[in-house]
mmCIF entry with sequence, helices, sheets and N, C-alpha, C, O atoms, coordinates in Angstrom:
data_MODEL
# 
_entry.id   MODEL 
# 
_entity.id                         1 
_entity.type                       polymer 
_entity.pdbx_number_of_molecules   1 
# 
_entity_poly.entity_id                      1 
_entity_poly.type                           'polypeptide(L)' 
_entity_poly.nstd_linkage                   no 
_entity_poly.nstd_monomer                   no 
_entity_poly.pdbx_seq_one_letter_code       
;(UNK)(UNK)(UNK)(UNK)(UNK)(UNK)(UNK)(UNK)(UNK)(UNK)(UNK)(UNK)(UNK)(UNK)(UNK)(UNK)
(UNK)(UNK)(UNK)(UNK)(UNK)(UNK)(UNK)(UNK)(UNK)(UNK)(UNK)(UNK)(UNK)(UNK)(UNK)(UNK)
(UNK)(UNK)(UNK)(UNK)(UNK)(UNK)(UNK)(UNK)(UNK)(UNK)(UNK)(UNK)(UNK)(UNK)(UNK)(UNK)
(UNK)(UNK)(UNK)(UNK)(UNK)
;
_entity_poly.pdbx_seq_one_letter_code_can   XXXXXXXXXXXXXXXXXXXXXXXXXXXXXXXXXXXXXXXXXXXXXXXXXXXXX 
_entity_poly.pdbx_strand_id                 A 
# 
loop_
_entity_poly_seq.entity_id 
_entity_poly_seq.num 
_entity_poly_seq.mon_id 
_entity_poly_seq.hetero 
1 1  UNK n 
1 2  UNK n 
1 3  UNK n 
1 4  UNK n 
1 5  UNK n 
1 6  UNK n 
1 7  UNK n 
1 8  UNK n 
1 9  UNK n 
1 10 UNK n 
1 11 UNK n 
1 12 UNK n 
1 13 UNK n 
1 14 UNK n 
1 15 UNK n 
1 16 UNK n 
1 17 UNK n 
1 18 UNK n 
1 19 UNK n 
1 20 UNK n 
1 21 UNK n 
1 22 UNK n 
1 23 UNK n 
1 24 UNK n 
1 25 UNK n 
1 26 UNK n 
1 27 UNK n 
1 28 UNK n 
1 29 UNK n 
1 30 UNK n 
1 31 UNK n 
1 32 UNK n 
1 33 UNK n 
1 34 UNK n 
1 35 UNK n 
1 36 UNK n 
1 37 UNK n 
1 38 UNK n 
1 39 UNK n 
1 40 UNK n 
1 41 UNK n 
1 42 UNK n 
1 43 UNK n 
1 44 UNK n 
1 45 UNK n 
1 46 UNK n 
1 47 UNK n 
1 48 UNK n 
1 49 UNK n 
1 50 UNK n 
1 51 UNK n 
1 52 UNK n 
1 53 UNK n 
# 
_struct_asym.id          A 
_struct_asym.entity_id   1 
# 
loop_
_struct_conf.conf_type_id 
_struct_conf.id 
_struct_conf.pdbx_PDB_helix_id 
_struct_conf.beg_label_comp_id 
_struct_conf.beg_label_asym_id 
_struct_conf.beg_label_seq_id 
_struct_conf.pdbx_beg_PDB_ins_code 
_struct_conf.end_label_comp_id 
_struct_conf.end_label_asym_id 
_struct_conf.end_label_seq_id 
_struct_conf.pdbx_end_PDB_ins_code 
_struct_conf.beg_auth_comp_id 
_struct_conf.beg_auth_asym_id 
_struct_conf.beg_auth_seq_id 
_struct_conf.end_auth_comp_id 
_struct_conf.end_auth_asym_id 
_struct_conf.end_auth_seq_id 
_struct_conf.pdbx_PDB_helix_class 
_struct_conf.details 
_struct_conf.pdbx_PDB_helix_length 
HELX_P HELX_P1 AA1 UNK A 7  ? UNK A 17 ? UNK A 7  UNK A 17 1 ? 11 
HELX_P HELX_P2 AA2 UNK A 30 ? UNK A 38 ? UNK A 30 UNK A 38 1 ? 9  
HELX_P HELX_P3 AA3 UNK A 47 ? UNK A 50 ? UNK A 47 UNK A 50 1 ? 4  
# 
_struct_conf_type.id          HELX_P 
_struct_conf_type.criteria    ? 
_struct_conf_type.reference   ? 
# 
loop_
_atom_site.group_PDB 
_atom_site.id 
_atom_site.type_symbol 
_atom_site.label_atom_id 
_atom_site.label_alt_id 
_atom_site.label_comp_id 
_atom_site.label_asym_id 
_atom_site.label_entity_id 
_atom_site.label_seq_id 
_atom_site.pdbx_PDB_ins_code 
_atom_site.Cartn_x 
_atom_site.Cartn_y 
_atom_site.Cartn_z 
_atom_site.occupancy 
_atom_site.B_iso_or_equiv 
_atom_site.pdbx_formal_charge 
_atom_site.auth_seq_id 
_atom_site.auth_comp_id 
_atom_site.auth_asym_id 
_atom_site.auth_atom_id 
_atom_site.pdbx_PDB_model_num 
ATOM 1   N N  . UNK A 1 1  ? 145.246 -68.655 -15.451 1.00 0.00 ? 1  UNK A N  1 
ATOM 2   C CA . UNK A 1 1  ? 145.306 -67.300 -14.916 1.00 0.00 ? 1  UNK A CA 1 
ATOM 3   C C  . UNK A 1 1  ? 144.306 -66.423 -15.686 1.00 0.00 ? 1  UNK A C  1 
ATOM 4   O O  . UNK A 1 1  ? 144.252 -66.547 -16.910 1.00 0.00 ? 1  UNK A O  1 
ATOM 5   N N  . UNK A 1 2  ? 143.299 -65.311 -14.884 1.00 0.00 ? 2  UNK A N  1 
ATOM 6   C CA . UNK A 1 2  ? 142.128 -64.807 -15.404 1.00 0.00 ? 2  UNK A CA 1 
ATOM 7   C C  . UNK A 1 2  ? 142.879 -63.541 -16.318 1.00 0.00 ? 2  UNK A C  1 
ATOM 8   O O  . UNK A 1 2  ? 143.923 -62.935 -16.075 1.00 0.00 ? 2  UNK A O  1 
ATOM 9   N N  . UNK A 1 3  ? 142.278 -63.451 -17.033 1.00 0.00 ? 3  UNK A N  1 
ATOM 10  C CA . UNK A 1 3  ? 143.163 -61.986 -17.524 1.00 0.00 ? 3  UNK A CA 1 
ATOM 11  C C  . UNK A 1 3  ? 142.655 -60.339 -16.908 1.00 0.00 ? 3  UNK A C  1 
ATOM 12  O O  . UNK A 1 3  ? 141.551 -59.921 -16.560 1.00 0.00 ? 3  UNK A O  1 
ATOM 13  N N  . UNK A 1 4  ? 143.728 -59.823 -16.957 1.00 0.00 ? 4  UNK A N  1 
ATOM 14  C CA . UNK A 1 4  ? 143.133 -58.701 -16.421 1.00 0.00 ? 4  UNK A CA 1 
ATOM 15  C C  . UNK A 1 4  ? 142.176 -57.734 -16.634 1.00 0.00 ? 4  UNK A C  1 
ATOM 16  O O  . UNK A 1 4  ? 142.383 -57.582 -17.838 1.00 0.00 ? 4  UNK A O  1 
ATOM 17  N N  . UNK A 1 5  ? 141.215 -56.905 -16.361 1.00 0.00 ? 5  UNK A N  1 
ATOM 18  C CA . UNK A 1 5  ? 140.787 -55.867 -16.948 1.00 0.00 ? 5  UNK A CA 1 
ATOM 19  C C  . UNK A 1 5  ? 141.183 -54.691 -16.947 1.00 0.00 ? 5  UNK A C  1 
ATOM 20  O O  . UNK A 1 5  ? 142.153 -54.601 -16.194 1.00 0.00 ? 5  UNK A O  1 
ATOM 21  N N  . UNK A 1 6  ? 140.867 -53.536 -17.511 1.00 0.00 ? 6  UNK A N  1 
ATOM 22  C CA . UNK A 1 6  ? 141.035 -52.166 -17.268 1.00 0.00 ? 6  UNK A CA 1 
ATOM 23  C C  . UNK A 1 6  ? 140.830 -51.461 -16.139 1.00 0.00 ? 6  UNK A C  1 
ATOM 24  O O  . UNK A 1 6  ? 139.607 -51.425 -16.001 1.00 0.00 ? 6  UNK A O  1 
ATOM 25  N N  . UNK A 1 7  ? 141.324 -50.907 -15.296 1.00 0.00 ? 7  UNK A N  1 
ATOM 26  C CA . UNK A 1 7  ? 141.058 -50.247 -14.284 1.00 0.00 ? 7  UNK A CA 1 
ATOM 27  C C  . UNK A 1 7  ? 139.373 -49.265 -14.144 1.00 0.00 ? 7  UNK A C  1 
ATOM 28  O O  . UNK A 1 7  ? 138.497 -49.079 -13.298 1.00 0.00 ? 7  UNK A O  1 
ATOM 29  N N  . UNK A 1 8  ? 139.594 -48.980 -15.150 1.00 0.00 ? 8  UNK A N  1 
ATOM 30  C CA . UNK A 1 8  ? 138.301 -47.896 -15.856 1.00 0.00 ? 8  UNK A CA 1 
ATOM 31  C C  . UNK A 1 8  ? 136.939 -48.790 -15.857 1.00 0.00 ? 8  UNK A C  1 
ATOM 32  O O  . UNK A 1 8  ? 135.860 -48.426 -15.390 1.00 0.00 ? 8  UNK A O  1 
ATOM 33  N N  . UNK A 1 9  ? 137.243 -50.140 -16.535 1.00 0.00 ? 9  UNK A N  1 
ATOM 34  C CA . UNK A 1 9  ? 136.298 -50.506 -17.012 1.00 0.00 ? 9  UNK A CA 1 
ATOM 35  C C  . UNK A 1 9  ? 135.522 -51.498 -15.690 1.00 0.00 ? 9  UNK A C  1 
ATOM 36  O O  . UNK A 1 9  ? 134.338 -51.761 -15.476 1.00 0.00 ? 9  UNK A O  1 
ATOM 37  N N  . UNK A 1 10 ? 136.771 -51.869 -14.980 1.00 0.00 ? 10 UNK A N  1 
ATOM 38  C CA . UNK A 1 10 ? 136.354 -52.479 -13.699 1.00 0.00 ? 10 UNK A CA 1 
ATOM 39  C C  . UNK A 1 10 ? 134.941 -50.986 -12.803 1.00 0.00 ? 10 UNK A C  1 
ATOM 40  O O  . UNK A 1 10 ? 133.841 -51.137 -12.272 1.00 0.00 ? 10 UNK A O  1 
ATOM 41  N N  . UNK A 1 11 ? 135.567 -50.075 -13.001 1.00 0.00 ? 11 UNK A N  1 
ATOM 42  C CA . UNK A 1 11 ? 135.246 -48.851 -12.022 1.00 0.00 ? 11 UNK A CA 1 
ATOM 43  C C  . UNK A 1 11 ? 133.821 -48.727 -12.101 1.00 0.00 ? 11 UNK A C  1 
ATOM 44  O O  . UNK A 1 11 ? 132.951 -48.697 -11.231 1.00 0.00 ? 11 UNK A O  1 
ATOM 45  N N  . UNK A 1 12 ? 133.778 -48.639 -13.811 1.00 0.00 ? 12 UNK A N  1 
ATOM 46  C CA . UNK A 1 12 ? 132.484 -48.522 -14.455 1.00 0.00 ? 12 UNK A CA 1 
ATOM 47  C C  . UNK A 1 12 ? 131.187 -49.913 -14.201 1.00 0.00 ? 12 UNK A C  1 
ATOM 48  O O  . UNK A 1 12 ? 129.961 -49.895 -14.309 1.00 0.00 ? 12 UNK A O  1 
ATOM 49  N N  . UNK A 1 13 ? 132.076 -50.915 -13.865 1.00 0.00 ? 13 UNK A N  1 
ATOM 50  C CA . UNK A 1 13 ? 130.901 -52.295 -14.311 1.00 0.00 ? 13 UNK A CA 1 
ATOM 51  C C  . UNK A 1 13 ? 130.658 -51.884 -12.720 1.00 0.00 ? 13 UNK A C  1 
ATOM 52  O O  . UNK A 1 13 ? 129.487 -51.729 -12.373 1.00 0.00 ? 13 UNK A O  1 
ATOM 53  N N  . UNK A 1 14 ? 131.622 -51.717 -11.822 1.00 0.00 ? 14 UNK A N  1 
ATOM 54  C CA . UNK A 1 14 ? 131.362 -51.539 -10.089 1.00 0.00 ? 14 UNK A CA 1 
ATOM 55  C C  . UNK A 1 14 ? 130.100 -50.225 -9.881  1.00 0.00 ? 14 UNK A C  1 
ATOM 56  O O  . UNK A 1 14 ? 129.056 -50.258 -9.231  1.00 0.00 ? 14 UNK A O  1 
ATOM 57  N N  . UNK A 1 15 ? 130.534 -49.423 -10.486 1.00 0.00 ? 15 UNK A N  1 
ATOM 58  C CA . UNK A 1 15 ? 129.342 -48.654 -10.513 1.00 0.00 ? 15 UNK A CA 1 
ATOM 59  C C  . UNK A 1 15 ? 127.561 -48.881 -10.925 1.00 0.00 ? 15 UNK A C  1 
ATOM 60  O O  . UNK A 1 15 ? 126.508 -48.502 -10.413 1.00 0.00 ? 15 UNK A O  1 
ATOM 61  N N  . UNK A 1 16 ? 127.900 -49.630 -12.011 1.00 0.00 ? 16 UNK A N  1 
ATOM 62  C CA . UNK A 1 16 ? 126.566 -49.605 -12.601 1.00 0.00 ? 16 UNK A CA 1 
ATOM 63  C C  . UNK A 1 16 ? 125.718 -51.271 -11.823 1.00 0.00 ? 16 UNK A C  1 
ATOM 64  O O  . UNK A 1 16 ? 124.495 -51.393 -11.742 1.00 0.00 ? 16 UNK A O  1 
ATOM 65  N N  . UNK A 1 17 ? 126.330 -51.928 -11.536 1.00 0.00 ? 17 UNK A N  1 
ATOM 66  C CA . UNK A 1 17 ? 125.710 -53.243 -11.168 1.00 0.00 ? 17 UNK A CA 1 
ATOM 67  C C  . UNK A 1 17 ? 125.245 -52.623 -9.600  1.00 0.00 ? 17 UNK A C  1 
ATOM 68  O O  . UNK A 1 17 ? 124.100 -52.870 -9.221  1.00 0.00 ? 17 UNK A O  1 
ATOM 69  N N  . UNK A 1 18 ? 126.244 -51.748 -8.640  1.00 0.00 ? 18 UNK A N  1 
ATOM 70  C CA . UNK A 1 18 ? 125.963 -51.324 -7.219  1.00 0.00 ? 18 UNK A CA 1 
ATOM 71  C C  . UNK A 1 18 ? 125.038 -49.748 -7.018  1.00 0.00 ? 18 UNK A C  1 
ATOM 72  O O  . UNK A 1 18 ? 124.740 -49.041 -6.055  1.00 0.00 ? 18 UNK A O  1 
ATOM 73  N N  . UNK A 1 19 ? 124.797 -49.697 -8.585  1.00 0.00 ? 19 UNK A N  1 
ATOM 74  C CA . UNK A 1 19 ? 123.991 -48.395 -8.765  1.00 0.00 ? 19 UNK A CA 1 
ATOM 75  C C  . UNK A 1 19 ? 124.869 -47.268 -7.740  1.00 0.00 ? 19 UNK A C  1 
ATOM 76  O O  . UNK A 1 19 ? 124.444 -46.760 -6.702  1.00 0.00 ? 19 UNK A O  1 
ATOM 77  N N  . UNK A 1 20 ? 126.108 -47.078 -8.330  1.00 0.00 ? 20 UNK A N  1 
ATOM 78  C CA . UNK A 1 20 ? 126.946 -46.103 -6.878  1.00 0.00 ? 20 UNK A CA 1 
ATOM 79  C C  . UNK A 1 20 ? 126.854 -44.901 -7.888  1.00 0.00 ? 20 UNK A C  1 
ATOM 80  O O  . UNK A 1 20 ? 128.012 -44.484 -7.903  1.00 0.00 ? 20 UNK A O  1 
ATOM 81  N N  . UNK A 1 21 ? 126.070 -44.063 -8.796  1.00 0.00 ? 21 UNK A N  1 
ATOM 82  C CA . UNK A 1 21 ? 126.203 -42.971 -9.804  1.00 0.00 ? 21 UNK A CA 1 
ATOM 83  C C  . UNK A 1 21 ? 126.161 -41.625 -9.020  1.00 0.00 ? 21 UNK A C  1 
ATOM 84  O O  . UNK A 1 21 ? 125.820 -40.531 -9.469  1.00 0.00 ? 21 UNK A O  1 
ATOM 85  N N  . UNK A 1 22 ? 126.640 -41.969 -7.561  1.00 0.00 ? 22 UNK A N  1 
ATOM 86  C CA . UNK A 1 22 ? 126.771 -40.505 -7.351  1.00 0.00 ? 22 UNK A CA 1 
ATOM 87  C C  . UNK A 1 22 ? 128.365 -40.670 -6.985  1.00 0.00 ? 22 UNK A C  1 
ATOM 88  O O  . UNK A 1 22 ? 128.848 -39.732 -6.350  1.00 0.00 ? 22 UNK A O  1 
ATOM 89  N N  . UNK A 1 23 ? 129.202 -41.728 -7.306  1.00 0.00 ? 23 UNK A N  1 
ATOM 90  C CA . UNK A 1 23 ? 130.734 -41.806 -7.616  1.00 0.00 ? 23 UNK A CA 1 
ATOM 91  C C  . UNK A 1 23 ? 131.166 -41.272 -8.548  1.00 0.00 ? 23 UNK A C  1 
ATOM 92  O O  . UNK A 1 23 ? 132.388 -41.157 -8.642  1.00 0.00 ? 23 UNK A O  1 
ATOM 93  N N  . UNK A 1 24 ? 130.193 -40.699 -9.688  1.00 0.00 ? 24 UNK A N  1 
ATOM 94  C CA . UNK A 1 24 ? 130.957 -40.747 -10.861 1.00 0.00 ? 24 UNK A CA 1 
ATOM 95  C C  . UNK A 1 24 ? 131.332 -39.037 -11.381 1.00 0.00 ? 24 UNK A C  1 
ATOM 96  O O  . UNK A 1 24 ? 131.826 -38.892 -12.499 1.00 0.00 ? 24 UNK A O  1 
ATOM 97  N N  . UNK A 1 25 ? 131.100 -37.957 -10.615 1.00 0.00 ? 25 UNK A N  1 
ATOM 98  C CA . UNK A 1 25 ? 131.410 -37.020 -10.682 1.00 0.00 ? 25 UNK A CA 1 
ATOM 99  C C  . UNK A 1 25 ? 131.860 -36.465 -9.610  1.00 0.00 ? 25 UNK A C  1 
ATOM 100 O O  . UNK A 1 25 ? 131.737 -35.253 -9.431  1.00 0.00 ? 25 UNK A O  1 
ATOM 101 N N  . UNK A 1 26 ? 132.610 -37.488 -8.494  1.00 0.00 ? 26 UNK A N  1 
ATOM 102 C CA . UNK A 1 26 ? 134.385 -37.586 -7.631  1.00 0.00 ? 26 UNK A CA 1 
ATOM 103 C C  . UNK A 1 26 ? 134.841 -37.738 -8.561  1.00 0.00 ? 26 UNK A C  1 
ATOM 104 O O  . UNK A 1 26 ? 135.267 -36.695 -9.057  1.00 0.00 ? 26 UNK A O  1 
ATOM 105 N N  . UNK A 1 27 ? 135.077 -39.099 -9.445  1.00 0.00 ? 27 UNK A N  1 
ATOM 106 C CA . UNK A 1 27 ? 136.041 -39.913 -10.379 1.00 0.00 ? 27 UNK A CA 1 
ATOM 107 C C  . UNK A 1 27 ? 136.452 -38.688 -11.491 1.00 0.00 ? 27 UNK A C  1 
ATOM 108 O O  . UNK A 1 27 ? 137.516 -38.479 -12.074 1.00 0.00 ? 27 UNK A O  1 
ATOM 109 N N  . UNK A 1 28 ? 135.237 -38.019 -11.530 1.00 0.00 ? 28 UNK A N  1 
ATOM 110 C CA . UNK A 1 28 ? 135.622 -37.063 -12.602 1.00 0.00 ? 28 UNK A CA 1 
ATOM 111 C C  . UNK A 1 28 ? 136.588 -36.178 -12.598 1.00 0.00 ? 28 UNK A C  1 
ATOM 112 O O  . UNK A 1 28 ? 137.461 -36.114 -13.463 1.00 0.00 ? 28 UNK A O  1 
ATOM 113 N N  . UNK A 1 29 ? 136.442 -35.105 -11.175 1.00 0.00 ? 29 UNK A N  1 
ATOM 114 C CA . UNK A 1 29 ? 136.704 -34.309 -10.611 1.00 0.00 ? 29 UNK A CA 1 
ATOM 115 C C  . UNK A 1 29 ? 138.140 -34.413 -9.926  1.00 0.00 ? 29 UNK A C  1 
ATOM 116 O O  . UNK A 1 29 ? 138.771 -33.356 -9.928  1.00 0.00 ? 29 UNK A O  1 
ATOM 117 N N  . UNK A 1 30 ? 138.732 -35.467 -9.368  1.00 0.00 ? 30 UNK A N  1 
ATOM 118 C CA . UNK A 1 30 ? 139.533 -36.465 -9.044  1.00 0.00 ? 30 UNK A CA 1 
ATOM 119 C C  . UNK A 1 30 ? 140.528 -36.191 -10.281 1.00 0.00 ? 30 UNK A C  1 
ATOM 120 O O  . UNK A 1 30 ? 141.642 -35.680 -10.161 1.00 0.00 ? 30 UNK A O  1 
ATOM 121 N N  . UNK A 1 31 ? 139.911 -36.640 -11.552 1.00 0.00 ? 31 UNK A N  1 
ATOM 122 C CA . UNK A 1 31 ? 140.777 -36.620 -12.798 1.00 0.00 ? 31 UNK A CA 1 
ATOM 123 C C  . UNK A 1 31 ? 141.149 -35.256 -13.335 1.00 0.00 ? 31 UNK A C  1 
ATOM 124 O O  . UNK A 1 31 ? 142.148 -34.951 -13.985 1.00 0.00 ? 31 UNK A O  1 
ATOM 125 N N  . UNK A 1 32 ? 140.364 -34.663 -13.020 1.00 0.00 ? 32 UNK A N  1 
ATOM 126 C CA . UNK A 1 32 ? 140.235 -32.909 -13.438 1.00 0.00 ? 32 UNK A CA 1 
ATOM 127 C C  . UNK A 1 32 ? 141.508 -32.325 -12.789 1.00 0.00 ? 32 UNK A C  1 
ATOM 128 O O  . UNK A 1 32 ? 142.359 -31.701 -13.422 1.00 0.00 ? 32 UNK A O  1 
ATOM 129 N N  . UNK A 1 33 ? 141.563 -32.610 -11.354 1.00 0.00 ? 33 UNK A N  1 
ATOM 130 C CA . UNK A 1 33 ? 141.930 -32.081 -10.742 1.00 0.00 ? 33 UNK A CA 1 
ATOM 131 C C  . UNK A 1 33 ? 143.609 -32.348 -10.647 1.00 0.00 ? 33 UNK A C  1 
ATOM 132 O O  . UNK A 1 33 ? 144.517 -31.587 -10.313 1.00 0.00 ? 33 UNK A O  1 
ATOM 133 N N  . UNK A 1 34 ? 143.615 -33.756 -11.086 1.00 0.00 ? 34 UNK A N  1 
ATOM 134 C CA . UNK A 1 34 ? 145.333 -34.341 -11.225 1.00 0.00 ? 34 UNK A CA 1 
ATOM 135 C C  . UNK A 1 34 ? 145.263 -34.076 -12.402 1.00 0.00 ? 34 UNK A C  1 
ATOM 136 O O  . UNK A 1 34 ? 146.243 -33.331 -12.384 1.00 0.00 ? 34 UNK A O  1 
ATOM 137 N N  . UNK A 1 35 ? 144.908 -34.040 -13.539 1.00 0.00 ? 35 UNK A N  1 
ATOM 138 C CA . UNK A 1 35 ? 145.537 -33.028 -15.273 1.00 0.00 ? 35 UNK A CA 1 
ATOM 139 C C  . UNK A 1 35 ? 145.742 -31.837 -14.885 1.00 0.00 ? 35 UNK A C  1 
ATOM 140 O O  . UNK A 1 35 ? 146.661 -31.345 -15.539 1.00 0.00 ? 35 UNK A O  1 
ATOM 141 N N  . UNK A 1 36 ? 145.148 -30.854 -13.821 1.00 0.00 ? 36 UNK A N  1 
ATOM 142 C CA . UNK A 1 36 ? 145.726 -29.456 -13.580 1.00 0.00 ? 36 UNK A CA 1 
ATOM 143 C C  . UNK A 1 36 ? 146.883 -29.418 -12.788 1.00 0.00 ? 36 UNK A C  1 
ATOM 144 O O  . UNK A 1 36 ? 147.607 -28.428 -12.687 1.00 0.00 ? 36 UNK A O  1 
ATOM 145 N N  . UNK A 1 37 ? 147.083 -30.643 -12.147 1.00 0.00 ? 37 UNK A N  1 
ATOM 146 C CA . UNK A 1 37 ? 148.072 -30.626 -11.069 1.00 0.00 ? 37 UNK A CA 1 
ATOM 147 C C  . UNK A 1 37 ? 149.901 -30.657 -12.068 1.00 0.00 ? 37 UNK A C  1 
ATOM 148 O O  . UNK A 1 37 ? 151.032 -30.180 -11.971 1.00 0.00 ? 37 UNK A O  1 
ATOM 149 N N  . UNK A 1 38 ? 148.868 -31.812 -13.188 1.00 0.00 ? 38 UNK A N  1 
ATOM 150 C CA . UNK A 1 38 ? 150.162 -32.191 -13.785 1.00 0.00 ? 38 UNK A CA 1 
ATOM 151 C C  . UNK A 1 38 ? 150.558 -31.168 -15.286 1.00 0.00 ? 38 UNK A C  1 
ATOM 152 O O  . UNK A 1 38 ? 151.740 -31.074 -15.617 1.00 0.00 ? 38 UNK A O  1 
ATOM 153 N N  . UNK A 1 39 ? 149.759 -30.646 -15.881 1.00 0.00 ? 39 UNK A N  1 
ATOM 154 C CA . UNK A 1 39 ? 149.792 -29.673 -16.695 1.00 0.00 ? 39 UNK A CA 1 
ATOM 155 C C  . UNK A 1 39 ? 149.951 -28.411 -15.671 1.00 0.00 ? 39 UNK A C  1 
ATOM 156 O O  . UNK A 1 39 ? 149.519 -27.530 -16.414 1.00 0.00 ? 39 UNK A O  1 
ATOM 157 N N  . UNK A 1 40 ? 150.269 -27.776 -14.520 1.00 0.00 ? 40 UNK A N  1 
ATOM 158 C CA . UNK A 1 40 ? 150.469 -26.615 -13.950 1.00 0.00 ? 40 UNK A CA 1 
ATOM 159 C C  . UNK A 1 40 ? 151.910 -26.956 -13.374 1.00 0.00 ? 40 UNK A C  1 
ATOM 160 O O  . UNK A 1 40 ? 152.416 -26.278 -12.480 1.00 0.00 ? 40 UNK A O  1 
ATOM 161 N N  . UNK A 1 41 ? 152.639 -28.238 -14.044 1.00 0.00 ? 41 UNK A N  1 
ATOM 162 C CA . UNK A 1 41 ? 154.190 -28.361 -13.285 1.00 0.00 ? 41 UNK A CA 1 
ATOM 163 C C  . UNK A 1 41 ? 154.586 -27.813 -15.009 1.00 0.00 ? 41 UNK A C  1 
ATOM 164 O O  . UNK A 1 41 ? 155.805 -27.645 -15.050 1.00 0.00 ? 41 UNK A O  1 
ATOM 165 N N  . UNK A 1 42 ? 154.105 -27.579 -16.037 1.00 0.00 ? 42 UNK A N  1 
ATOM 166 C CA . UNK A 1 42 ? 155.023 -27.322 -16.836 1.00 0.00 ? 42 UNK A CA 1 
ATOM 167 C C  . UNK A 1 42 ? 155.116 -26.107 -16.993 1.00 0.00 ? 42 UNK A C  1 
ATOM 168 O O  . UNK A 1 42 ? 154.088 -25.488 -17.265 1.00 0.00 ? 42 UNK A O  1 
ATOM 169 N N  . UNK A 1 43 ? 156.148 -25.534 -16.891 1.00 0.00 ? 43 UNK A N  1 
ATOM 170 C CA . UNK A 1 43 ? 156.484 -23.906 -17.218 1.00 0.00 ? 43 UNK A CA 1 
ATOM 171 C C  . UNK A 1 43 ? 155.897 -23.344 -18.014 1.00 0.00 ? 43 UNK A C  1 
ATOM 172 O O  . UNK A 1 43 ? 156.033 -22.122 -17.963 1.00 0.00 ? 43 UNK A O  1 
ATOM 173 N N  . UNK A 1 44 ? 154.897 -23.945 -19.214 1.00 0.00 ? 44 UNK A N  1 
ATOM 174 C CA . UNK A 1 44 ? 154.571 -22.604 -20.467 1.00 0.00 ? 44 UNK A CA 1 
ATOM 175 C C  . UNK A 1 44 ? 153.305 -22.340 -20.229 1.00 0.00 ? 44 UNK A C  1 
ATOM 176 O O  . UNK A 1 44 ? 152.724 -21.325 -20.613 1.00 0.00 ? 44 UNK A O  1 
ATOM 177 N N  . UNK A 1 45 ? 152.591 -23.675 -19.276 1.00 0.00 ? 45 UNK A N  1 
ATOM 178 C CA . UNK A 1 45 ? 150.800 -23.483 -18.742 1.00 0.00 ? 45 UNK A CA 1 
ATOM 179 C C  . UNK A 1 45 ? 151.402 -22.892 -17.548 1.00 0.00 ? 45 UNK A C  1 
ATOM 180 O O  . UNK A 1 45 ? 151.135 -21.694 -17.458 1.00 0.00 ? 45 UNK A O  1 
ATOM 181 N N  . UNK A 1 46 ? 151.934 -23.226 -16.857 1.00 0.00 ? 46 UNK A N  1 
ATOM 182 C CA . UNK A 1 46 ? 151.698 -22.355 -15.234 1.00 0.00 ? 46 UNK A CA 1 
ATOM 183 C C  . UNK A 1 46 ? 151.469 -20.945 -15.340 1.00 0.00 ? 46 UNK A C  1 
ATOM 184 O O  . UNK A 1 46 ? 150.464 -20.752 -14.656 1.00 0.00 ? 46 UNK A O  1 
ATOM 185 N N  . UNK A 1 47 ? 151.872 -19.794 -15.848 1.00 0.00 ? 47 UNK A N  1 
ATOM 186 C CA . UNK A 1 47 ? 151.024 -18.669 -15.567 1.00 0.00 ? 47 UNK A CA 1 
ATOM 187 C C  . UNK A 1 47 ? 150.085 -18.800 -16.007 1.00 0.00 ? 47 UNK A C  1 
ATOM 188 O O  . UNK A 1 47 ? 149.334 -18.115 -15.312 1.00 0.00 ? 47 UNK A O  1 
ATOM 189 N N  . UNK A 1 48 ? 149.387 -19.364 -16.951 1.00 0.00 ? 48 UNK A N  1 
ATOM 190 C CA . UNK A 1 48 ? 147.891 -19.234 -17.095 1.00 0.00 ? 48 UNK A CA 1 
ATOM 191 C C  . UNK A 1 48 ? 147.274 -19.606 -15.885 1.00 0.00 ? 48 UNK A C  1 
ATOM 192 O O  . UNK A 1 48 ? 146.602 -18.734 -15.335 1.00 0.00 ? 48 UNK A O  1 
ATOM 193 N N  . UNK A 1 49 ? 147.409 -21.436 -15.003 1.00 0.00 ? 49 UNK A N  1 
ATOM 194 C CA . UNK A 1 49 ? 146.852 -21.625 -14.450 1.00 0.00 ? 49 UNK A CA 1 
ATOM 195 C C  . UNK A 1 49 ? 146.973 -21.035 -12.960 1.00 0.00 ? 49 UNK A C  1 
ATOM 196 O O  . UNK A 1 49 ? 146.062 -20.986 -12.134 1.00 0.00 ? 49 UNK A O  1 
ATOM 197 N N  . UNK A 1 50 ? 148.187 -20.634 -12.810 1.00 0.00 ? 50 UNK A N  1 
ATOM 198 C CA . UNK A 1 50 ? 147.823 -19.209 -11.409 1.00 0.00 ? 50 UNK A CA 1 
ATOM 199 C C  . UNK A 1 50 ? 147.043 -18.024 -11.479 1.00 0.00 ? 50 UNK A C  1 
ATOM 200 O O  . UNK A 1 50 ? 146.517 -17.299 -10.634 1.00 0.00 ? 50 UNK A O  1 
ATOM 201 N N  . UNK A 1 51 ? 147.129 -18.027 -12.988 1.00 0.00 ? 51 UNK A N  1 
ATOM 202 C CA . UNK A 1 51 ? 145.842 -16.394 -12.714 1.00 0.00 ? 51 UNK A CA 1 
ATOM 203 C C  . UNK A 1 51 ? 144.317 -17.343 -12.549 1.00 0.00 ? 51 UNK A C  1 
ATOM 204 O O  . UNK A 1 51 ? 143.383 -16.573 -12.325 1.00 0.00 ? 51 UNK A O  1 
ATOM 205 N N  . UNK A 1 52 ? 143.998 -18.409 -12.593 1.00 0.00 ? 52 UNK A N  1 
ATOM 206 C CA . UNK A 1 52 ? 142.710 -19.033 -12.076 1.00 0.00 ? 52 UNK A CA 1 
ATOM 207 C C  . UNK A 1 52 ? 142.604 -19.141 -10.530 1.00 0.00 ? 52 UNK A C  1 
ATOM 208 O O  . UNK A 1 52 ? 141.584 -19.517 -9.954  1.00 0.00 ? 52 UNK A O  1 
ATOM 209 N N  . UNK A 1 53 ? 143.890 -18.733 -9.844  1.00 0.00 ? 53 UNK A N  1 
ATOM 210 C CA . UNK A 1 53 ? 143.778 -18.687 -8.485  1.00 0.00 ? 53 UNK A CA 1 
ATOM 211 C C  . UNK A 1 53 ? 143.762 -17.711 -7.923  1.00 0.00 ? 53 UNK A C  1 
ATOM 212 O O  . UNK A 1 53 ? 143.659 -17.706 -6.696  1.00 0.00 ? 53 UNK A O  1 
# 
């Protein structure tokens, strides 16, 4: 049985061998965007991050 890799690191070798480098600032943005999703469910950041809206 092959062992697994990293999700990340798979993403990264897929990128760079298929030259796809205009994926890599979705992936970013993507990530940006679910840390605000998940840091704006906790009560002591959420008013900060509604006055950005």
């Amino acid at each position: 049985m092959a062992k697994q890799r990293p999700f990340l690191l798979e993403l990264w070798d897929f990128m760079v061998a298929r030259k796809k480098w205009w994926l890599f600032p979705i992936v970013i943005m993507l990530a940006l965007v679910g840390m605000l999703i998940i840091f704006g469910q906790s009560t002591a950041v959420s008013p900060f991050i509604y006055a950005l809206f």
